[in-house]
N, C-alpha and C positions, 0 to 999 in steps of 0.2 A: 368582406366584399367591398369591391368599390365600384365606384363608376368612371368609366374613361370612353373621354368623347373619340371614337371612332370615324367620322365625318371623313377625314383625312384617307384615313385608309380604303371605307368602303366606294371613295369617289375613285382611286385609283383600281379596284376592284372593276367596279362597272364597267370602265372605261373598254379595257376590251373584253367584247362579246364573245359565248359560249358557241359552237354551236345552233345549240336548242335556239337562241337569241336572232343570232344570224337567220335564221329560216324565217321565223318572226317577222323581223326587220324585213325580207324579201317579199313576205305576203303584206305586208303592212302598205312596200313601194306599189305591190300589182292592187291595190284597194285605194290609193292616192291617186293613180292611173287612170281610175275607173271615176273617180269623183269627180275628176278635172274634165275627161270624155263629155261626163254627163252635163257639168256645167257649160261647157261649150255649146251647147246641144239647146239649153235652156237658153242662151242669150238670144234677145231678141230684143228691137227698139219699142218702148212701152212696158218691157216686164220691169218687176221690181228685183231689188237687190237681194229681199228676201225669196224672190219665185225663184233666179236662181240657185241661193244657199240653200233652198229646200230640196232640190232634183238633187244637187252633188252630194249633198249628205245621208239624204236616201238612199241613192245608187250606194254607196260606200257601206252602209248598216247592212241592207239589201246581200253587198257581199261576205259579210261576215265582220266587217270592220265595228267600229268600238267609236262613242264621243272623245274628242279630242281634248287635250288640257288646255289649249284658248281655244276660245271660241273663235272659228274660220272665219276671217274678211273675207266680204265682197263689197268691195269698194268702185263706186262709178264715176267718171268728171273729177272734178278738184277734188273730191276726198282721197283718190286715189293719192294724194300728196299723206294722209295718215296711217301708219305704219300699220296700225290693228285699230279702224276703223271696225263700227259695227257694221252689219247689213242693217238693211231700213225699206221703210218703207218706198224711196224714193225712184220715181222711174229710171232708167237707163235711157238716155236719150241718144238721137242719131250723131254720131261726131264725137263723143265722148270712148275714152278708153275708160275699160274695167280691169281692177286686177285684183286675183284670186289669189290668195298664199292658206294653202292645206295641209293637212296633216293623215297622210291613212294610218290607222291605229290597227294594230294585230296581239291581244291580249296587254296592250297596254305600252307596245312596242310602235315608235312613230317612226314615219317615213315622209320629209319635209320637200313639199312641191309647190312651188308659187310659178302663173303664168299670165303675164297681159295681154288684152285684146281688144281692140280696134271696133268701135262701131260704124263702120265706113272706114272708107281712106283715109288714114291721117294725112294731117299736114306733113311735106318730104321731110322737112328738118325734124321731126317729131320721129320719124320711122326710121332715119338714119341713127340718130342716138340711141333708139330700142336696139335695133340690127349690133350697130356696133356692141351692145352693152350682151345681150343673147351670143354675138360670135365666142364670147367668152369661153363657150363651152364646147368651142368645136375642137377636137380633137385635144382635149385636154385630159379624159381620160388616161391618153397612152402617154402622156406628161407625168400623172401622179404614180409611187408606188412605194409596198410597204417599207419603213424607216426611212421615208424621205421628211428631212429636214423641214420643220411647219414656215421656217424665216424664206425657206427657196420656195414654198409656195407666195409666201405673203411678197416678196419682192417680185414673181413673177406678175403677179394679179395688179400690183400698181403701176411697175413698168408696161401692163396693157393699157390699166387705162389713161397712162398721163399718155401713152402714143396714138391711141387713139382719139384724146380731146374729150375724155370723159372724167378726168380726176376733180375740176371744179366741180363738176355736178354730181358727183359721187354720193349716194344713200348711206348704202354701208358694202363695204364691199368684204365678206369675212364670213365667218362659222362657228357653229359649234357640234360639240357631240351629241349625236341621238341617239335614244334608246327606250328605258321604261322609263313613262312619267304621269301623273297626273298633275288633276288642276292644284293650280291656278297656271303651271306652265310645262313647257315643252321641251325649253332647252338641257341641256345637260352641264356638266359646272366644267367642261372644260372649252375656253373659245380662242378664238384666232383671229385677228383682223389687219388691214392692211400698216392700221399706225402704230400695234404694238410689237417690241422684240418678243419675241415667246424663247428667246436664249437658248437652249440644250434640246427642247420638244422637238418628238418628232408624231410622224404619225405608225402607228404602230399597225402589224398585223393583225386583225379583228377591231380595228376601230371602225366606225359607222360616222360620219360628220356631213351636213349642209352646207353647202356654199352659195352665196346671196350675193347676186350682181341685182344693183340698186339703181337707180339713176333718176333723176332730177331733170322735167323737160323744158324745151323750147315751148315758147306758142304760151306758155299756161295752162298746160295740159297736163301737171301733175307730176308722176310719177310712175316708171315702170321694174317690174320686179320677175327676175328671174332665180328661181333658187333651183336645185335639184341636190340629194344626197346618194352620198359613194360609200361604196362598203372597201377597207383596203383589205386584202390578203395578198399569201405568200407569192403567191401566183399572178397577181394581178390587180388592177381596183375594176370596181365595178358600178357600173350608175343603178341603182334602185327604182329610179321614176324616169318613165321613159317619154312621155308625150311632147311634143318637141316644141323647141324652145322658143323658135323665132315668131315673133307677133302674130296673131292669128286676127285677119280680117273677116268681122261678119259685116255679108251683104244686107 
């Protein structure tokens, strides 16, 4: 008998999902849905960052969802400039953006959904770089599909944002695969991002991946974060988390 490290193999195994997996991964997006709802819902000027990590991860358990392999940011004011920031004690003040990056779990199965929100009216230059950074997703959908080349997504995604005026302040603008994971993390071992060649990769039929528009503000207002994940098949790709994208102002 011997032993032979399989690592290799079994990451291209996982890669695309079963089925069974796929169902998962779709109930994991409608439980991601639900947690982001309820966090909405929770914002208010004076709650803490943990009053609202408490409501969305409630709502989420509540519907049958699972603890997540990092622990969820809720990030308010200048923290929102760190990536995976804790929650805290700290109030949410009037003028400050929040922003949330989740995970709804379905037997261990993740569905990645981060979204920023406005406590008041931002500053215009602040909203305009969000807007532009959110447009990312508009109709991009019926752009992706199975065995499309990962290099024609990644060229499209910088060609938006250097035309848009967003590539200096660029976060991260790129992905990876989801699926089963636990702690200590979430990602999956295969990713993509705007500054590397991924050479021959494509995206395959039953792969499941995040896409993270990042951006870096005006004013000194942090940082805003848009992800959602796509499931590709033969037929189509499909977004997972639906709650929508563009800045949400609470009064």
């Amino acid at each position: 008998v011997s032993v032979v490290d399989a690592t290799g193999i079994l990451r291209d195994v996982r890669r695309v999902k079963s089925p069974a997996e796929l169902a998962y991964l779709r109930q994991a997006g409608q439980i991601a849905d639900l947690g982001m709802k309820a966090a909405y819902k929770a914002l208010q000027v004076g709650a803490t960052e943990l009053d609202v990590h408490a409501e969305m991860t409630y709502a989420m358990l509540k519907a049958g969802g699972e603890p997540a392999a990092i622990y969820l940011p809720v990030a308010s004011g200048k923290k929102t400039a760190a990536t995976h920031g804790l929650a805290s004690h700290k109030k949410i003040e009037r003028g400050e953006l929040v922003a949330i990056d989740i995970c709804g779990v379905c037997r261990r199965y993740h569905a990645n959904l981060a979204r920023t929100f406005s406590m008041g009216e931002p500053h215009p230059a602040v909203a305009l770089h969000i807007k532009k950074s959110t447009d990312l997703f508009t109709g991009l959908t019926d752009r992706l599909y199975a065995g499309m080349p990962v290099n024609e997504l990644t060229t499209y995604l910088r060609t938006f944002y250097e035309e848009n005026g967003l590539w200096a302040d660029r976060g991260w603008v790129g992905g990876y695969e989801l699926g089963i994971a636990i702690p200590p993390d979430w990602d999956g071992p295969f990713t993509y991002d705007t500054e590397v060649d991924s050479g021959q990769a494509s995206f395959e039929s039953g792969m499941v991946i995040n896409l993270e528009s990042t951006v870096y503000l005006p004013e000194g207002a942090g940082r805003s974060m848009t992800i959602n994940t796509f499931e590709f098949a033969a037929g189509g790709v499909r977004r997972l988390t639906n709650f929508a994208d563009q800045l949400q102002v609470i009064a």
